[in-house]
C-alpha positions as a printed NumPy array, in Angstrom:
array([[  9.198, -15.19 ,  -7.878],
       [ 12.077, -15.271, -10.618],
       [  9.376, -15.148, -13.092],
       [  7.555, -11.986, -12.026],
       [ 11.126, -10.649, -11.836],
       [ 12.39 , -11.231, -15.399],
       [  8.901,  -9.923, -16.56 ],
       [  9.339,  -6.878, -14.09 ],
       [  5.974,  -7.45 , -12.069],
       [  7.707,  -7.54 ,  -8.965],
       [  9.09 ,  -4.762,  -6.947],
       [ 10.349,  -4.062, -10.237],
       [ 10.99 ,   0.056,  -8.617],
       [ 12.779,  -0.89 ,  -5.861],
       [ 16.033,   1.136,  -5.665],
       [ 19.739,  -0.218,  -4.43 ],
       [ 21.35 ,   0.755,  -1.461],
       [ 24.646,   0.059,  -0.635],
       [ 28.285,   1.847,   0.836],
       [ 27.712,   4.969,   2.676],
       [ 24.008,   5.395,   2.228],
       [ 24.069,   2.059,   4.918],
       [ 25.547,   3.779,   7.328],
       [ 22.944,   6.624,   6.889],
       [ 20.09 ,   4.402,   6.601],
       [ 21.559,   2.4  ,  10.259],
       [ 21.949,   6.236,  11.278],
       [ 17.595,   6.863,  10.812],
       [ 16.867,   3.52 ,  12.406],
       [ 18.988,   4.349,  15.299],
       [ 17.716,   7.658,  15.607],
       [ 13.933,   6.271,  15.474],
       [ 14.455,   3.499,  18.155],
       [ 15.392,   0.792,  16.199],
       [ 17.872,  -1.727,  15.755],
       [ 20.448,  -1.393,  12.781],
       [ 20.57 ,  -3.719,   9.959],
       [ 23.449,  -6.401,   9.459],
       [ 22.95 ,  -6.29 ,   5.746],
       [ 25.804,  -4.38 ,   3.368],
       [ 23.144,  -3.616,   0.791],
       [ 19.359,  -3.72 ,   0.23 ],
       [ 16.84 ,  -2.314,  -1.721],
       [ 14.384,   0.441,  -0.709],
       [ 10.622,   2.203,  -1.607],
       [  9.293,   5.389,  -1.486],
       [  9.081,   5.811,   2.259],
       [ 12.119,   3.66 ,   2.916],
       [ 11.457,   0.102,   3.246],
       [ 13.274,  -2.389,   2.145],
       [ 11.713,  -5.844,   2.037],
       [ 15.272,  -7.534,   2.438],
       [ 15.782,  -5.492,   5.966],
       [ 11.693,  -6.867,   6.823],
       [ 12.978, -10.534,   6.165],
       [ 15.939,  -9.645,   8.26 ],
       [ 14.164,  -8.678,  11.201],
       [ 10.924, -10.741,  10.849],
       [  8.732,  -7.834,  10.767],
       [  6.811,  -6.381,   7.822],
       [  5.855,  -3.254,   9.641],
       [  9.667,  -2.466,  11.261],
       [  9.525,   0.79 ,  10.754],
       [  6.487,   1.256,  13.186],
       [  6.79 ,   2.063,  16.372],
       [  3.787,   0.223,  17.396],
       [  0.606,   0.391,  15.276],
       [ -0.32 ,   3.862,  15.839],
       [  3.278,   5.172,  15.17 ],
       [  4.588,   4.694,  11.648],
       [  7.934,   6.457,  10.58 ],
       [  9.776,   6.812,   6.962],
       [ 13.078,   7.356,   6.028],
       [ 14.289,   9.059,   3.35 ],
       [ 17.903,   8.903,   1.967],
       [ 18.01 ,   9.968,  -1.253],
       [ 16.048,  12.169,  -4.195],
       [ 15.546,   8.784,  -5.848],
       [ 12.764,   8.074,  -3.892],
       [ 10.503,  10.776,  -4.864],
       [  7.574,   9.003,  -6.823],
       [  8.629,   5.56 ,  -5.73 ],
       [  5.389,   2.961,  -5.065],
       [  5.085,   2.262,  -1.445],
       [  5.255,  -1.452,  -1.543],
       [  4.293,  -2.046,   1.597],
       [  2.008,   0.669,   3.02 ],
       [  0.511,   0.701,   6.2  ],
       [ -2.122,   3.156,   5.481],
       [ -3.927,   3.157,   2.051],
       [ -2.867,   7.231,   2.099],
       [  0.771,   6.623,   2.11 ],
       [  2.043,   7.224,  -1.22 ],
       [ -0.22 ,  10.632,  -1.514],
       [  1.497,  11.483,   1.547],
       [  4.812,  11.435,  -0.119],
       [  3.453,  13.095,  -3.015],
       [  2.938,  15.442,  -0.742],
       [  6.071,  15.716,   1.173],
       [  8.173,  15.99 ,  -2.224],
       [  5.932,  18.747,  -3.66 ],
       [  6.596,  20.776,  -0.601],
       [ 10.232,  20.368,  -0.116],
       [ 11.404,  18.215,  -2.835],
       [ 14.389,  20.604,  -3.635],
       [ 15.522,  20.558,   0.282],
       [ 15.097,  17.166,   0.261],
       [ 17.885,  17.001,  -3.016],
       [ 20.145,  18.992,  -1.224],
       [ 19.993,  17.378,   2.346],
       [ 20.634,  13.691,   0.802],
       [ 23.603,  14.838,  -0.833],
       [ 25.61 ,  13.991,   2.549],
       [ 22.299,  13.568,   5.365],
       [ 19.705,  11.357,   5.473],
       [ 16.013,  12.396,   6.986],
       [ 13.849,  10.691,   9.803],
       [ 10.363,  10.99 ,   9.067],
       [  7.064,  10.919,  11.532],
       [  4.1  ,  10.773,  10.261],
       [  1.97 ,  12.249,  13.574],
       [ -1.551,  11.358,  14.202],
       [ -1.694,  12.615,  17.777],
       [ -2.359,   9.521,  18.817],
       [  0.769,   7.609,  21.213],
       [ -0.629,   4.07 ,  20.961],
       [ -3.771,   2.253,  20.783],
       [ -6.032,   0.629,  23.086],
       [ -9.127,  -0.956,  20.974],
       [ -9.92 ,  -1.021,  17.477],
       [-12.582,   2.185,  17.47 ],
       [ -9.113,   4.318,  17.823],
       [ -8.754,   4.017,  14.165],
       [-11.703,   6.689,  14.396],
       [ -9.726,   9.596,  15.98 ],
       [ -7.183,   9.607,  12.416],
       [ -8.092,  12.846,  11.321],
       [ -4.866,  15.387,  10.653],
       [ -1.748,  13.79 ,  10.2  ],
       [  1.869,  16.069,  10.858],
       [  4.472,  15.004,   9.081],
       [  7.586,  15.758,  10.736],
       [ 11.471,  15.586,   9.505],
       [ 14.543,  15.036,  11.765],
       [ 18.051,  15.125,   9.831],
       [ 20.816,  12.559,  11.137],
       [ 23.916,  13.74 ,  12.788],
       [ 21.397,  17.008,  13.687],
       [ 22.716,  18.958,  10.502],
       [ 20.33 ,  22.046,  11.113],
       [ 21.675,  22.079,  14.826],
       [ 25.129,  22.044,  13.219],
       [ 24.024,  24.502,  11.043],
       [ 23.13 ,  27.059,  13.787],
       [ 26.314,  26.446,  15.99 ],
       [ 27.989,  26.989,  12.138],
       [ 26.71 ,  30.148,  11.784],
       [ 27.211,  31.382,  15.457],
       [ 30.948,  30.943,  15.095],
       [ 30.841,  32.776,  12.05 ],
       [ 29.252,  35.496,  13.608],
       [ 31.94 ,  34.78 ,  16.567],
       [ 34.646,  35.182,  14.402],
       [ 33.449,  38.386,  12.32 ],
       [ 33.212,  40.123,  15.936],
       [ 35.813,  42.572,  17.021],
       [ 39.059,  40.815,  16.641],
       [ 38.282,  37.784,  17.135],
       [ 39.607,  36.807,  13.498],
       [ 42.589,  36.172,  14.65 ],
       [ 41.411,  33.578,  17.841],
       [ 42.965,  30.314,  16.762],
       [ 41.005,  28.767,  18.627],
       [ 37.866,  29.854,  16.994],
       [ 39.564,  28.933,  13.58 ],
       [ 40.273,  25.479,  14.749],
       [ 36.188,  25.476,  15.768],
       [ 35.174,  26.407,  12.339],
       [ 37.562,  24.08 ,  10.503],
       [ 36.615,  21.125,  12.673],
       [ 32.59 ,  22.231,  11.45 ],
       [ 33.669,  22.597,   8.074],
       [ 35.436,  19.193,   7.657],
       [ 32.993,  16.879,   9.942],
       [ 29.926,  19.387,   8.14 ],
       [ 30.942,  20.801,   5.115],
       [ 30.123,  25.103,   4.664],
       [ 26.501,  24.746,   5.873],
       [ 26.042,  28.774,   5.908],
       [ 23.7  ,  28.931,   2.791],
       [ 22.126,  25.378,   2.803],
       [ 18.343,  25.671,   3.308],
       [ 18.093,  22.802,   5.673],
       [ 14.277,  23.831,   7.207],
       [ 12.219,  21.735,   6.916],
       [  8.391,  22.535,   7.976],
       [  6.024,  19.872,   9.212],
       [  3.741,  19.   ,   6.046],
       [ -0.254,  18.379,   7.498],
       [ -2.248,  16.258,   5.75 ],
       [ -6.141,  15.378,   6.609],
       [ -7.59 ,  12.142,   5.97 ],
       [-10.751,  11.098,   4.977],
       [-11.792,   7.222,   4.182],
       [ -8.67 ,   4.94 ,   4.241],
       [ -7.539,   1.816,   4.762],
       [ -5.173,   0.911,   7.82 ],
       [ -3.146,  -2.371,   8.767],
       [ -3.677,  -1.54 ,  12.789],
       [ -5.838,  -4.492,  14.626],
       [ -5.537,  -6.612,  11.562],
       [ -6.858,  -4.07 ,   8.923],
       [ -9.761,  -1.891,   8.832],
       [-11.259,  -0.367,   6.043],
       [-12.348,   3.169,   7.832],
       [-15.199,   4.675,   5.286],
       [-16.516,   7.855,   6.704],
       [-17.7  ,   9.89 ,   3.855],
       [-20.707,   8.059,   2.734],
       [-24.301,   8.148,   4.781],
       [-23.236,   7.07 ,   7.635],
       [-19.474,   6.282,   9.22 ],
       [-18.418,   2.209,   8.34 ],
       [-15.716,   0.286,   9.713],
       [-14.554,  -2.956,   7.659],
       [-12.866,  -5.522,   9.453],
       [ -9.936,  -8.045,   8.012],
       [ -9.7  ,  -9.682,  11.465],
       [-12.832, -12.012,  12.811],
       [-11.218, -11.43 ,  16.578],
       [-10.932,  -7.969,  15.976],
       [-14.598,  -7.541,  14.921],
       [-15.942,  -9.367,  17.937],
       [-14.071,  -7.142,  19.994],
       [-15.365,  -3.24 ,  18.145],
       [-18.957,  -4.763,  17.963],
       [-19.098,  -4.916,  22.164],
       [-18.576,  -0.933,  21.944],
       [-22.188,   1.052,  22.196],
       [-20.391,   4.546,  22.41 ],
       [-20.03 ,   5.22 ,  18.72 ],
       [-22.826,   5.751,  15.778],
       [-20.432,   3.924,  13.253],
       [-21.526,   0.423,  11.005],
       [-19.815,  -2.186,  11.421],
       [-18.765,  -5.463,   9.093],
       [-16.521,  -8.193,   9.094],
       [-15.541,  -8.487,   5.237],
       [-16.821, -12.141,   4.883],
       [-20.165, -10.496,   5.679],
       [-22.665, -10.69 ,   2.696],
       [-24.351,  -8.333,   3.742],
       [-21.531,  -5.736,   3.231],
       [-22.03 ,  -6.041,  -0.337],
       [-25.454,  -4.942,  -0.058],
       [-24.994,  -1.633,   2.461],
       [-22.359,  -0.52 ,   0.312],
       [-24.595,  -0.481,  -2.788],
       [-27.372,   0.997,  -0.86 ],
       [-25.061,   3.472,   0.075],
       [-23.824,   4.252,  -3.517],
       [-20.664,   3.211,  -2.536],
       [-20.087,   0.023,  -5.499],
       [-22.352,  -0.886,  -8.161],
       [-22.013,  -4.06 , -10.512],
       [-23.4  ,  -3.187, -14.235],
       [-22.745,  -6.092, -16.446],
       [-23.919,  -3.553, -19.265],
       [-20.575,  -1.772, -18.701],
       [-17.499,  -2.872, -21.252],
       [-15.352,  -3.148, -18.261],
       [-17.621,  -5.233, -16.546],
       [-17.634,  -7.917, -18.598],
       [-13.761,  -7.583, -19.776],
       [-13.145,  -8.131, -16.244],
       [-15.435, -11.175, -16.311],
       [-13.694, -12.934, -18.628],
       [-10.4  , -12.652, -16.403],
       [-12.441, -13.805, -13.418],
       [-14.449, -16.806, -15.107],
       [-11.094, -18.293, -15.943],
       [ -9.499, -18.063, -12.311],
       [-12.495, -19.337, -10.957],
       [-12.169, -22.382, -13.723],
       [ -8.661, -22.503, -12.938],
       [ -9.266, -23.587,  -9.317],
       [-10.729, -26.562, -10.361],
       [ -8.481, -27.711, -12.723],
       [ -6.199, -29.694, -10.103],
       [ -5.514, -32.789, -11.996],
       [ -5.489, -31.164, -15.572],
       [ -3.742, -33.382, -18.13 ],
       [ -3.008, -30.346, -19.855],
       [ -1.149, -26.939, -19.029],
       [ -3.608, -24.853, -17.281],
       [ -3.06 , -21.704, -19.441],
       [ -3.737, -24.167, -22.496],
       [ -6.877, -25.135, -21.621],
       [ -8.088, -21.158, -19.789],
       [ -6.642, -20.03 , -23.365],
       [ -7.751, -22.359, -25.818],
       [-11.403, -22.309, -26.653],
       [-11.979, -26.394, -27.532],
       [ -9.783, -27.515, -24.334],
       [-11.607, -24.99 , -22.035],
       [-14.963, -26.56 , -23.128],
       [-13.853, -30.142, -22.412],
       [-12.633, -29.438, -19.121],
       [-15.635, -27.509, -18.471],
       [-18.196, -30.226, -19.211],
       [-16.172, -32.233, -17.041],
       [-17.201, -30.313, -13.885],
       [-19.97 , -31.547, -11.686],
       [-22.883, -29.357, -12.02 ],
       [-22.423, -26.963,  -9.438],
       [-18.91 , -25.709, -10.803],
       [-20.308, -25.067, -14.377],
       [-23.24 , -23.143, -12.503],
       [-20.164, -21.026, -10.401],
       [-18.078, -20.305, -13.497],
       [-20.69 , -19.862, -16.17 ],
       [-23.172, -18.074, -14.074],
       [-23.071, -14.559, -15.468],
       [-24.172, -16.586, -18.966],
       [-26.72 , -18.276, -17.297],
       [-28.794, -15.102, -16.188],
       [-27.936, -13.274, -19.081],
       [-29.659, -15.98 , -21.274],
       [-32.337, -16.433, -18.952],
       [-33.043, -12.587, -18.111],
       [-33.549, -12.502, -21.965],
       [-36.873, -14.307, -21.231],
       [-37.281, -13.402, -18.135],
       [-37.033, -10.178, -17.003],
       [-37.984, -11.535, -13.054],
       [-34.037, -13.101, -12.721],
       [-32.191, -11.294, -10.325],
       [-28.316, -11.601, -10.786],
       [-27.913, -12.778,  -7.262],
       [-30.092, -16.125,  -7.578],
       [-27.99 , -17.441, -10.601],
       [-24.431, -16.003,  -9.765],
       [-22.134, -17.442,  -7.214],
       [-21.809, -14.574,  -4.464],
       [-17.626, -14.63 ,  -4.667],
       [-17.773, -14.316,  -8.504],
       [-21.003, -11.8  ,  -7.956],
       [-18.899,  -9.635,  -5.745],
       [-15.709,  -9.839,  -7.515],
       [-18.094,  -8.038, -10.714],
       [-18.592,  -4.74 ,  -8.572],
       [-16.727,  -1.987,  -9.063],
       [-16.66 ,   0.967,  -6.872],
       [-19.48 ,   3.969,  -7.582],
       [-18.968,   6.335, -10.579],
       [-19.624,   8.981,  -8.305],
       [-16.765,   8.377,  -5.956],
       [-13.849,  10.685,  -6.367],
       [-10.558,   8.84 ,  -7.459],
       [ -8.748,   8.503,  -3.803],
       [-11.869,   7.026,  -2.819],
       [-12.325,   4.792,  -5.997],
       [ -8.51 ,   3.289,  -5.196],
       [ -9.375,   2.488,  -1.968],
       [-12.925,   0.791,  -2.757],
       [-11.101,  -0.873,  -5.268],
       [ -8.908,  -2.484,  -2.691],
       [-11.833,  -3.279,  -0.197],
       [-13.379,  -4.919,  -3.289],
       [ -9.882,  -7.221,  -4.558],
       [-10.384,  -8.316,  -0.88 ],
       [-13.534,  -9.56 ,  -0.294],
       [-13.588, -11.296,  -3.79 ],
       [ -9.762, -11.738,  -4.425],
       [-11.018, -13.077,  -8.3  ],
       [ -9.682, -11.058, -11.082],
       [ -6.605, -11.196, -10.521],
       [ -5.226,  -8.2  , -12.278],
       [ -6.915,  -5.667, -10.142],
       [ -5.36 ,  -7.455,  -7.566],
       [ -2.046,  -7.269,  -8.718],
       [ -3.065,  -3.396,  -8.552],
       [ -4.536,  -2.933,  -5.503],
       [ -3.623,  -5.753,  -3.082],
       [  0.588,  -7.034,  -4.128],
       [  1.057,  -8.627,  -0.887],
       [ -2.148, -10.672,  -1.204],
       [ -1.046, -11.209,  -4.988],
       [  2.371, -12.648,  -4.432],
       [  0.986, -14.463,  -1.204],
       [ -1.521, -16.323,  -3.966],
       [  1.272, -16.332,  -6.761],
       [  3.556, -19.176,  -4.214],
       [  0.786, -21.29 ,  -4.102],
       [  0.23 , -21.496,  -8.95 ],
       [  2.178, -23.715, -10.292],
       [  3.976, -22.784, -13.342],
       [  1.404, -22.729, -15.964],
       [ -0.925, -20.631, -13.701],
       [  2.243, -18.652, -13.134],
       [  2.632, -18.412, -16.904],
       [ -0.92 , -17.496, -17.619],
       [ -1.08 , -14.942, -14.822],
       [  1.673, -12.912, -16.159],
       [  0.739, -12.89 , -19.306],
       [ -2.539, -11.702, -18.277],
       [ -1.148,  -8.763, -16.494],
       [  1.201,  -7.973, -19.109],
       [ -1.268,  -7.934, -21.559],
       [ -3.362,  -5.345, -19.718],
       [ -0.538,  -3.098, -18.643]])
């Protein structure tokens, strides 16, 4: 990954953590029901997590308490308009938009010696099967300080009023009270430390519960997406709920969600074709095991890209130069449908999701689309990074090279 890294493409936003902030962070994990962390620094997100503490413990998803219970913690101002590397829920990151907007000042002023526990409440304990994913509706977000500062706020203030009472100004005992508040607390009598739950209602989303589901719900009719094949086999047995249901290696997902003006694929569309050119030269790229040359030569250089092309057996110039294919023969033939003359993958990975879709939705299509065609791979830097730097590993270095110039280049 050292090359992603020197050309800032990966986790590039992350922030350091280290000294006291540790202890606060150990303090949140505690306090949520997990274990601490062994590490003397790390680096954090938005919501908190820190890939070097998921390495640690094995776990992607540590700060989950099971799937249906996902925390955040939040430790300093920094993280306000962080990415959410890792999200468990496609909605994450507007959730924290969310959460700043409505108490980013408290939020400043808490971190300056506190650190905040954060649930994000579905009213849901756990799940049982897969068709849970349905009940997400309003999400609570709630906020619990370490070391209970508002509770040591309140007993703060009582003694205050304590020792303004009669003549109780002169109780040494009292006085030893408040100094022991003051110098474990600090003078908490005019921090604002409430913080109210924040509610936030969902609407289509994406979810890594039972192996990721794509929940769409605002179209014609309710549609679940499935990532897992097990998972799938298991919804489809359930008869009490008027939902569709797909695996995404289904082909015929592609064609319910552009009957249900969900994505369309215009190769009349700028776009459309710019991103064609990015995915005709992955596809090539896959086939270009035993190159002679450096694969971003020959996906880059006009004369060696033809040589290796003609090289190809038949069927993998038909895959990577379909969209040319119909085009020419539409020209004369107005009878060609796309879909007879272009591979399905590189077919798919041409969609893009419906104009009419508003923008959360258009993100999230986006996503369901860089996974069930995972071809141009800048839109899957975008949408998907996990899947991305899973795929990155596997280039060698002149795919590497090509790939992050290719990003770079369209930043």
């Amino acid at each position: 990954m050292q090359k992603l890294k020197e050309a800032n493409l990966y986790r590039s936003e992350l922030i350091p953590i280290s000294g006291k902030l540790v202890a606060r962070y150990n303090q949140c994990l505690l306090k949520l029901g997990f274990t601490e962390t062994k590490l003397a620094s790390f680096t954090i997100d938005g919501i908190g997590w820190s890939p070097e503490i998921a390495e640690e413990k094995n776990n992607a998803s540590y700060l989950n308490n099971g799937e249906a219970n996902p925390h955040c913690i939040l430790i300093t101002p920094l993280q306000k308009g962080l990415p959410v590397y890792n999200p468990f829920h496609s909605y994450d990151r507007e959730v924290m938009k969310l959460v700043f907007q409505k108490h980013g000042d408290k939020i400043n002023n808490i971190t300056r010696d506190s650190a905040i526990c954060v649930d994000f409440d579905q009213n849901i304990d756990v799940f049982y099967d897969p068709l849970d994913v349905l009940r997400y509706k309003d999400i609570t977000v709630k906020f619990r300080l370490v070391n209970d500062l508002d509770k040591a706020k309140k007993e703060q203030l009582a003694l205050v009023e304590l020792f303004n009472k009669d003549n109780n100004f002169i109780d040494e005992t009292i006085h030893q009270q408040l100094l022991a508040s003051a110098k474990e607390y600090g003078d908490l009598r005019e921090r604002d430390l409430n913080l109210e739950p924040v509610s936030f209602t969902t609407d289509s989303f994406y979810t890594k519960a039972f192996g990721g589901i794509y929940v769409l719900r605002d179209f014609i009719l309710p549609m679940l997406v499935f990532e897992s094949e097990e998972t799938y086999k298991e919804a489809i047995q359930d008869t009490m709920h008027d939902v569709l249901m797909y695996h995404i290696s289904h082909p015929e997902l592609m064609e319910k969600l552009r009957d249900h003006s969900i994505v369309e694929c215009n190769l009349d569309e700028e776009m459309t074709m710019k991103r064609y050119g990015r995915i005709k030269k992955f596809v090539f790229s896959e086939y270009l095991k035993e190159a002679k040359h450096p694969v971003k030569d020959i996906l880059d250089d006009k004369m060696l890209f033809k040589g290796y092309l003609n090289k190809l057996e038949i069927s993998a110039r038909k895959k990577v130069m379909g969209v040319e294919r119909y085009l020419e023969k539409v020209q004369v033939n107005k009878d060609y449908k796309i879909e007879d003359l272009v591979d399905d993958e590189v077919y798919f990975a041409l969609h893009n999701p419906h104009s009419s879709l508003k923008p959360n939705h258009q993100d999230l299509i986006w996503k369901l689309l860089v996974n069930v065609a995972p071809k141009d791979i800048l839109f899957l830097y975008w949408y998907d990074k996990e899947e991305f730097y899973k795929q990155y590993k596997a280039w060698d270095d002149s795919m590497k090279e090509w790939v992050i110039n290719t990003i770079k280049t369209n930043f």
